[in-house]
C-alpha positions as CSV (number, residue, x, y, z in Angstrom):
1,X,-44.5,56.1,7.1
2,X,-48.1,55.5,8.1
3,X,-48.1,57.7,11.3
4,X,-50.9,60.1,12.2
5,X,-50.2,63.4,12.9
6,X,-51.4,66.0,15.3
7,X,-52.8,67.9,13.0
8,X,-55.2,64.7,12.1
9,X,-55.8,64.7,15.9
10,X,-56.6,68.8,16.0
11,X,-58.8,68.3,13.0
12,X,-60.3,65.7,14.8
13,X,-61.2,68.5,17.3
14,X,-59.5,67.8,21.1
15,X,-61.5,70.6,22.6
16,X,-62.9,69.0,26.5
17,X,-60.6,65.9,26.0
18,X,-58.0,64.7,27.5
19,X,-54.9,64.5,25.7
20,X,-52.3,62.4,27.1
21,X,-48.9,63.6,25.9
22,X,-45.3,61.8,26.1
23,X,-42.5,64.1,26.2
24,X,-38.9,64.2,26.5
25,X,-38.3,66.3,29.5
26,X,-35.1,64.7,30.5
27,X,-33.1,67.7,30.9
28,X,-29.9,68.3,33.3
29,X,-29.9,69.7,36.8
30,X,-27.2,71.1,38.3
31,X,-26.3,68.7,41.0
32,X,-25.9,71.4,43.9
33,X,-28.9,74.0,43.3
34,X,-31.3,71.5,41.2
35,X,-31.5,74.1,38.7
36,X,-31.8,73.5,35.1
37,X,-29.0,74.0,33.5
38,X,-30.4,73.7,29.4
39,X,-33.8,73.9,29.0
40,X,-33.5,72.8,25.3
41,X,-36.0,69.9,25.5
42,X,-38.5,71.8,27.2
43,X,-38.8,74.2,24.5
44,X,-38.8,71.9,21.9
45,X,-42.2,70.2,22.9
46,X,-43.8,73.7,22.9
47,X,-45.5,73.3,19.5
48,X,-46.7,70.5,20.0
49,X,-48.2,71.8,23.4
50,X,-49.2,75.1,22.7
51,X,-51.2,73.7,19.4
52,X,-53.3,71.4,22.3
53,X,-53.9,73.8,24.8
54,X,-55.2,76.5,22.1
55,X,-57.5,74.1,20.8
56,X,-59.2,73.5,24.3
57,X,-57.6,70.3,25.2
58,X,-56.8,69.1,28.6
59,X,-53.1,68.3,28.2
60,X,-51.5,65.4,30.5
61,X,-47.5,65.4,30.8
62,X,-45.6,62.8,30.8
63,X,-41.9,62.1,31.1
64,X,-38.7,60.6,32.7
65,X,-36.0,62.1,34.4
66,X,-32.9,60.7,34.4
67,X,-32.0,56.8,36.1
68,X,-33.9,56.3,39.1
69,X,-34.2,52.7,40.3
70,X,-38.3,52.6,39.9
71,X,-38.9,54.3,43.0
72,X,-39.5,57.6,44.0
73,X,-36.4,59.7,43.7
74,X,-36.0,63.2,45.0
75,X,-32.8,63.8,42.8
76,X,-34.7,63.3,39.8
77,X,-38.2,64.8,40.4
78,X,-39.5,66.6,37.6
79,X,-40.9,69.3,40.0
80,X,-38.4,72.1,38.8
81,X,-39.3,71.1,34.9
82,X,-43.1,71.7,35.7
83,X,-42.1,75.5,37.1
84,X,-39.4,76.2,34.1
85,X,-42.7,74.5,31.5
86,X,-45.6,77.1,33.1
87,X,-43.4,79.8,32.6
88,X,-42.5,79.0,29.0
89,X,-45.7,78.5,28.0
90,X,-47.1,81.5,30.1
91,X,-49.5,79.5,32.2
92,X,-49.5,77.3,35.3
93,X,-48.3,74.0,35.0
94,X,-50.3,71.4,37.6
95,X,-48.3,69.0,38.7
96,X,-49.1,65.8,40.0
97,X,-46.7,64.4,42.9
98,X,-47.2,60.6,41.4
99,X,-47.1,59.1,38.5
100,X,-50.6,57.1,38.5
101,X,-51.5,57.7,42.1
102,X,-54.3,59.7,44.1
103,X,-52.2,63.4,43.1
104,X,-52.6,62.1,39.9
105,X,-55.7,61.2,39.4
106,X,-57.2,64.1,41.1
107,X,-54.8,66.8,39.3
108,X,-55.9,65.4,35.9
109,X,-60.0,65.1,37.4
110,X,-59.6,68.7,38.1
111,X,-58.0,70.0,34.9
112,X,-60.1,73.0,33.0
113,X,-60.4,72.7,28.7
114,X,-56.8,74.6,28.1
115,X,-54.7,73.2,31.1
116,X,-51.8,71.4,31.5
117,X,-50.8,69.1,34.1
118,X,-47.0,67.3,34.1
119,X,-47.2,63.7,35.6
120,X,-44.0,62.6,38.2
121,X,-41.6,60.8,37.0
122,X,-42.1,58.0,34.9
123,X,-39.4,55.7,35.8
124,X,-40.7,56.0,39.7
125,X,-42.5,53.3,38.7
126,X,-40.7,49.8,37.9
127,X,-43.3,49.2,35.2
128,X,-42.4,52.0,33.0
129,X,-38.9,50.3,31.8
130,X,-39.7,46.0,33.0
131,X,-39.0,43.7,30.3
132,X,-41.8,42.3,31.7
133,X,-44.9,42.0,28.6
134,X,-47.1,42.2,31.7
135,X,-45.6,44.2,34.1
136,X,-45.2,47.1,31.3
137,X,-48.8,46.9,30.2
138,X,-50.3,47.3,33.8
139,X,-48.7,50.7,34.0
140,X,-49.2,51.2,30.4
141,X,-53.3,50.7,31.2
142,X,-53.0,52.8,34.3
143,X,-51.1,56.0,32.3
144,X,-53.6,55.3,29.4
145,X,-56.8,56.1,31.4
146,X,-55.4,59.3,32.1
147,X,-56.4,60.3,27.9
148,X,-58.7,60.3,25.2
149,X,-56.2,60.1,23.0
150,X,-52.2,59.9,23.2
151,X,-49.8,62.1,21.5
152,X,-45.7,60.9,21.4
153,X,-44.0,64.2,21.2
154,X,-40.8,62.3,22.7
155,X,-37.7,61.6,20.2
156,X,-35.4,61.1,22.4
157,X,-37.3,57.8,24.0
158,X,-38.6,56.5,21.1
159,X,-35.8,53.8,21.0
160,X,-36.9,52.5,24.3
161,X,-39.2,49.6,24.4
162,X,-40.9,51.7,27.9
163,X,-44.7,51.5,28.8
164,X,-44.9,54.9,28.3
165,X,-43.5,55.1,24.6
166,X,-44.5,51.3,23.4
167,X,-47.4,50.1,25.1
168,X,-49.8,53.4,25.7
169,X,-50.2,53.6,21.9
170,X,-51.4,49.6,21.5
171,X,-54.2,51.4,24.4
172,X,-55.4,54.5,23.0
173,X,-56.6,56.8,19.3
174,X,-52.9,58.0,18.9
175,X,-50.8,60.2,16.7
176,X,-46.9,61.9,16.2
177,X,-46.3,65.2,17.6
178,X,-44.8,68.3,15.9
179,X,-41.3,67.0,17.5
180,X,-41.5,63.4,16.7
181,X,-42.5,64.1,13.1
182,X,-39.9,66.9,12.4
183,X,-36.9,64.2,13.1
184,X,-38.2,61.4,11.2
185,X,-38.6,63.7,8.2
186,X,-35.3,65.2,8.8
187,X,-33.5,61.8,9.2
188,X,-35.0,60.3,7.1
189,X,-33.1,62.9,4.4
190,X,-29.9,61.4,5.6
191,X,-31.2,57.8,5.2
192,X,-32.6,58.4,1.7
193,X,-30.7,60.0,-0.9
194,X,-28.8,62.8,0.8
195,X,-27.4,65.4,-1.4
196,X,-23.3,65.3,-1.8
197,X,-20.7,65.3,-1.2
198,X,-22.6,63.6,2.3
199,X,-20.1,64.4,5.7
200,X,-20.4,63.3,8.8
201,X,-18.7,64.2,12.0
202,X,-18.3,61.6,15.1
203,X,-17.4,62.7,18.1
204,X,-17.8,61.5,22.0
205,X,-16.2,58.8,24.4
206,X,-16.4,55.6,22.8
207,X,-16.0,53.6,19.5
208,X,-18.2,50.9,21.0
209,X,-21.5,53.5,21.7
210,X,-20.8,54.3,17.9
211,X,-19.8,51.1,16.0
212,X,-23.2,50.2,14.5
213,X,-23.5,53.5,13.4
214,X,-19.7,54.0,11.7
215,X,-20.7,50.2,10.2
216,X,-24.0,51.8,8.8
217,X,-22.7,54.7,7.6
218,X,-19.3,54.4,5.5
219,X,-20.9,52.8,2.8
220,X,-22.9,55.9,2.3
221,X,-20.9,58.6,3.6
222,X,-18.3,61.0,1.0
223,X,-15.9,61.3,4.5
224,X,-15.8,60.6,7.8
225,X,-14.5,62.8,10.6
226,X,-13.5,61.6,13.7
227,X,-12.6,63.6,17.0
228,X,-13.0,63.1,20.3
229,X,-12.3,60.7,22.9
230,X,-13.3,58.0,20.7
231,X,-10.0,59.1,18.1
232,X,-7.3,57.5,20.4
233,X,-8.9,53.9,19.7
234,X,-8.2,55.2,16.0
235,X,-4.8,56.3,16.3
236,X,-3.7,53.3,18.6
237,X,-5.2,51.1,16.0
238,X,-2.5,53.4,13.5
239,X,0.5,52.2,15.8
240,X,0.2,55.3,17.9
241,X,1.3,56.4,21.1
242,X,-1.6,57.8,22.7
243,X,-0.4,58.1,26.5
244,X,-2.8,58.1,28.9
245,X,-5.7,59.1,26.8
246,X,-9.0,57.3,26.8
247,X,-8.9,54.1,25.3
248,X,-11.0,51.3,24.3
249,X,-7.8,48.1,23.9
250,X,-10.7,45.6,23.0
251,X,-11.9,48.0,20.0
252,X,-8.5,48.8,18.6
253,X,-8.5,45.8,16.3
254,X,-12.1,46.8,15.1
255,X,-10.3,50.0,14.6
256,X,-7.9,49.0,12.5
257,X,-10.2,46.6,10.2
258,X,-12.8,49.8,10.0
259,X,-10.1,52.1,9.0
260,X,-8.4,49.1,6.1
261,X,-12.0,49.0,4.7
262,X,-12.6,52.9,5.1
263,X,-11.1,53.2,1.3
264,X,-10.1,56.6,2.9
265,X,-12.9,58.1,3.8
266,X,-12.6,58.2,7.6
267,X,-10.4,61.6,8.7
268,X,-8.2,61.9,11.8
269,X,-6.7,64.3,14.3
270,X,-3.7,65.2,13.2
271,X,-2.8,67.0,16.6
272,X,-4.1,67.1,19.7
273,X,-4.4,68.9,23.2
274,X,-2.8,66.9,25.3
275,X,-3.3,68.0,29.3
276,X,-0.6,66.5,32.2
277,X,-4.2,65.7,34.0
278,X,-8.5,65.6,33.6
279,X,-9.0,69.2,35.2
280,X,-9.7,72.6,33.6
281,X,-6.6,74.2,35.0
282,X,-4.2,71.4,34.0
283,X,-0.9,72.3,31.9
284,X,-1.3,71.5,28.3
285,X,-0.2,72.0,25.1
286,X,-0.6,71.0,21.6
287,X,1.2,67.6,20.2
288,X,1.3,65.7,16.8
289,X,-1.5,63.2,17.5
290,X,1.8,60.4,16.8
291,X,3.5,62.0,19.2
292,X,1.4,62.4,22.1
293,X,3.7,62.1,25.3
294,X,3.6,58.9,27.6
295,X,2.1,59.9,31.0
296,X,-0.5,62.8,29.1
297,X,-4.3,62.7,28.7
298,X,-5.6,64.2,25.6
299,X,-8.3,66.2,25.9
300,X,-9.4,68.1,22.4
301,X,-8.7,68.3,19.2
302,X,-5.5,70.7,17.8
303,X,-6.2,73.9,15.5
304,X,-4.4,72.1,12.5
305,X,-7.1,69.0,12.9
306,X,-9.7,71.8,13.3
307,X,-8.3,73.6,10.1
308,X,-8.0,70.4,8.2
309,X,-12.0,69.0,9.2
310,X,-13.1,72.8,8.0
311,X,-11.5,72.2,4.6
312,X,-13.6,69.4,4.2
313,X,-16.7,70.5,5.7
314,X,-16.7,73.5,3.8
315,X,-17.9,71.8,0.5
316,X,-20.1,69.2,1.5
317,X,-23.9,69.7,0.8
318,X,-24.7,67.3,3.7
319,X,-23.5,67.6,7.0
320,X,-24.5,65.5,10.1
321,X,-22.7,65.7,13.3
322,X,-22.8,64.0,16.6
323,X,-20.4,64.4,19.6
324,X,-18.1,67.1,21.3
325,X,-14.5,67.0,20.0
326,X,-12.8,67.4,23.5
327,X,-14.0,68.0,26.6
328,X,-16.1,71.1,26.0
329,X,-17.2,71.8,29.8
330,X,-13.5,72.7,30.3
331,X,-13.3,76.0,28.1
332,X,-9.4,75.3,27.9
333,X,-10.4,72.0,25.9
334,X,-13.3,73.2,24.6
335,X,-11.7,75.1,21.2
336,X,-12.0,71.8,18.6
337,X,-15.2,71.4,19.4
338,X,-16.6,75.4,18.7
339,X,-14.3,75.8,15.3
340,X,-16.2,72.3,14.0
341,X,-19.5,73.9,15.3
342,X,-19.0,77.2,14.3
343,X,-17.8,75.2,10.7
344,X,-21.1,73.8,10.1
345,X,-23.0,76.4,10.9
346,X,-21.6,78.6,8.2
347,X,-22.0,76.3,5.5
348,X,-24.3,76.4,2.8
349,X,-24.8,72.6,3.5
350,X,-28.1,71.1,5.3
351,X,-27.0,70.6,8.8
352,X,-28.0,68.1,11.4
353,X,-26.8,67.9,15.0
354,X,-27.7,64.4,16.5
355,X,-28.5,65.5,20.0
356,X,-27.3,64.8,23.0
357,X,-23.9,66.0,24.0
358,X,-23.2,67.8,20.4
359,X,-26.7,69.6,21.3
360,X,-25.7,71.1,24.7
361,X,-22.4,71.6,23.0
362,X,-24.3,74.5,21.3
363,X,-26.3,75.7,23.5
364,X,-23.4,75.8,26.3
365,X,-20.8,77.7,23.7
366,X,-23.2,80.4,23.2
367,X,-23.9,79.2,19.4
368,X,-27.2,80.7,17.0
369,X,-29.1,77.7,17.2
370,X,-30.9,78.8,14.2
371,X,-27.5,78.6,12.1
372,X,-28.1,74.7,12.2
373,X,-30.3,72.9,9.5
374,X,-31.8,70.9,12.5
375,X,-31.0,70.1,16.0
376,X,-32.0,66.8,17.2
377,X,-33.5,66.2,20.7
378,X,-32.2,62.3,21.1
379,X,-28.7,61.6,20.6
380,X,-28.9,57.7,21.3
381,X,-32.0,57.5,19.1
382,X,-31.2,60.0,16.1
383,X,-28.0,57.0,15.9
384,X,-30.5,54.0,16.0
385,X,-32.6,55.7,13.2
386,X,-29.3,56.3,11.3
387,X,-28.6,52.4,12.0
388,X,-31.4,51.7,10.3
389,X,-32.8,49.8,13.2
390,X,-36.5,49.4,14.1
391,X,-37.5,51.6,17.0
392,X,-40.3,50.9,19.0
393,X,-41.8,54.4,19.6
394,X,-42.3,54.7,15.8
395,X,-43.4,51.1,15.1
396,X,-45.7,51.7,17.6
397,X,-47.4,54.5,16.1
398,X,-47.3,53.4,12.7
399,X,-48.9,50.5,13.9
């Protein structure tokens, strides 16, 4: 890739400019206290930040926050982040009640060579996400005046065609932060020629959110493992039973065609923990994943279907994984997904977790993040890379 770095920017010297950075702050609050509840995302634009602020610049924040409608939100105010961000990098955080209006403007007028100030809420402003050319680049020129020079430091947006992420760049000098250009690199190992025998691990809700990706990848990949609520689909495609489990009927013919033209490579539960209802205290038990009872919901994978995805994870030399195998917020479903986990992380292989839920996974089941080759920060765009599609964030900075 063509992509400046942030060490071309630094060399450049940033000391007394402004230095308008994108991150990926997007992290999860609990919905009662407004806590954060995994600050993983926040730490992993620290590099990036630290390396600006040491080298005098005046750092502006920005990020979204979750879905709000392009309005002001309280819900989804990144207030909290800019407390839990100071204290992680051992210095105030300003932070700017608007996004491009008169708290912005004056908290980034009044920021001192070294400072940081975090930006509200992107997506309070319908702009940020229009399909609108125009609409997008009016925010896009109101965010860009903001910086000298623009960093993207946000993997887990760069598949989003948002002001922030596709449009600033077009506006301003701009470059790849430490984050952004440790995933391409990494990915870009798995897209190349990844050393075998090449593994990969699919977990999650839905066949259809992982299609293109199953598509891109069994031509490529030594075995495919597949847990999760997306497995039922499988097994019904099989001539399964699969109660009242979650199912996608419309994808169990796409199933079926994926797993004729799998020339074996894709792997299914062979048991399953099957619960009488979706709640941590519900009875369960383990079933034969063909034998899963009529009016039960399964909810994880079973110990011999942990067992049997060991044995073949235990020899590959590539490993990437992305999605829970069962409901891991409910500890009593959570067991498939900590024996893969655990799995991988003992392997001599080099290990990529794709973000997202397989990320807080991790962090939520107490697991040494530093036992994993890499952990991605964006799930639905670590996939797209994978997909081999073009995503706008990185065309944008290449350009």
């Amino acid at each position: 890739m063509s992509i400046r770095t942030l060490d071309d920017l630094l060399a450049e010297g940033v000391s007394g400019r402004r230095v308008l950075v994108r991150a990926d702050l997007n992290v999860p609050l609990d919905k009662q206290t407004g806590d954060i509840t995994d600050d993983g995302r926040i730490r992993a634009v620290l590099p990036t930040l630290s390396a600006l602020t040491g080298a005098g610049a005046k750092v502006v924040v920005c990020s979204h926050l979750g879905r709000p409608k392009g309005a002001p939100d309280p819900q989804f105010s990144l207030g909290p982040v800019a407390g839990r961000l100071g204290e992680l990098l051992g210095t105030r955080v300003h932070f700017a009640t608007d996004t491009v209006g008169d708290s912005a403007r004056s908290t980034v007028d009044a920021l001192a060579d070294g400072e940081v100030a975090l930006l509200e809420n992107l997506r309070f402003n319908s702009g940020e996400t229009s399909k609108d050319d125009a609409e997008r680049g009016a925010f896009a020129d109101q965010l860009a005046a903001f910086g000298d020079a623009y960093v993207d430091d946000a993997f887990g947006a760069v598949h989003r065609k948002h002001a922030s992420v596709h449009d600033v760049p077009a506006r301003l000098p701009h470059v790849a932060g430490r984050l952004v250009l440790r995933e391409v690199e990494v990915l870009s190992r798995l897209t190349g020629e990844p050393e075998r025998p090449y593994v990969v691990v699919l977990g999650g809700s839905k066949v259809s959110d992982k299609l293109a990706v199953i598509e891109a990848l069994l031509p490529t990949v030594d075995r495919l493992l597949i847990g999760g609520g997306m497995c039922f689909t499988f097994l019904k495609a099989q001539g399964h039973e699969v109660g009242s489990s979650l199912l996608e009927e419309e994808m169990v013919g796409t199933c079926r065609n994926l797993l004729e033209r799998s020339e074996g490579k894709i792997m299914l539960p062979v048991d399953v923990v099957a619960a009488d209802a979706f709640a941590p205290d519900a009875a369960h038990d383990t079933v034969p994943a063909d034998g899963i009872p009529s009016k039960r919901v399964g909810l994880d994978i079973g110990p011999e279907t942990v067992a049997g995805f060991a044995a073949a994870l235990k020899g590959a030399r590539t490993i990437f994984w992305n999605g829970p195998m069962g409901v891991f917020e409910m500890p009593a479903f959570a067991h498939g997904t900590r024996g893969i986990a655990e799995t991988i992380a003992k392997t001599d292989a080099f290990t990529v977790v794709g973000g997202g839920d397989s990320a807080a996974a991790v962090r939520a089941l107490g697991l040494d993040e530093s036992s994993f080759g890499h952990i991605s920060t964006g799930g639905g765009a670590s996939l797209e890379y994978l997909e081999g599609k073009t995503l706008p964030g990185i065309a944008a900075l290449e350009n």
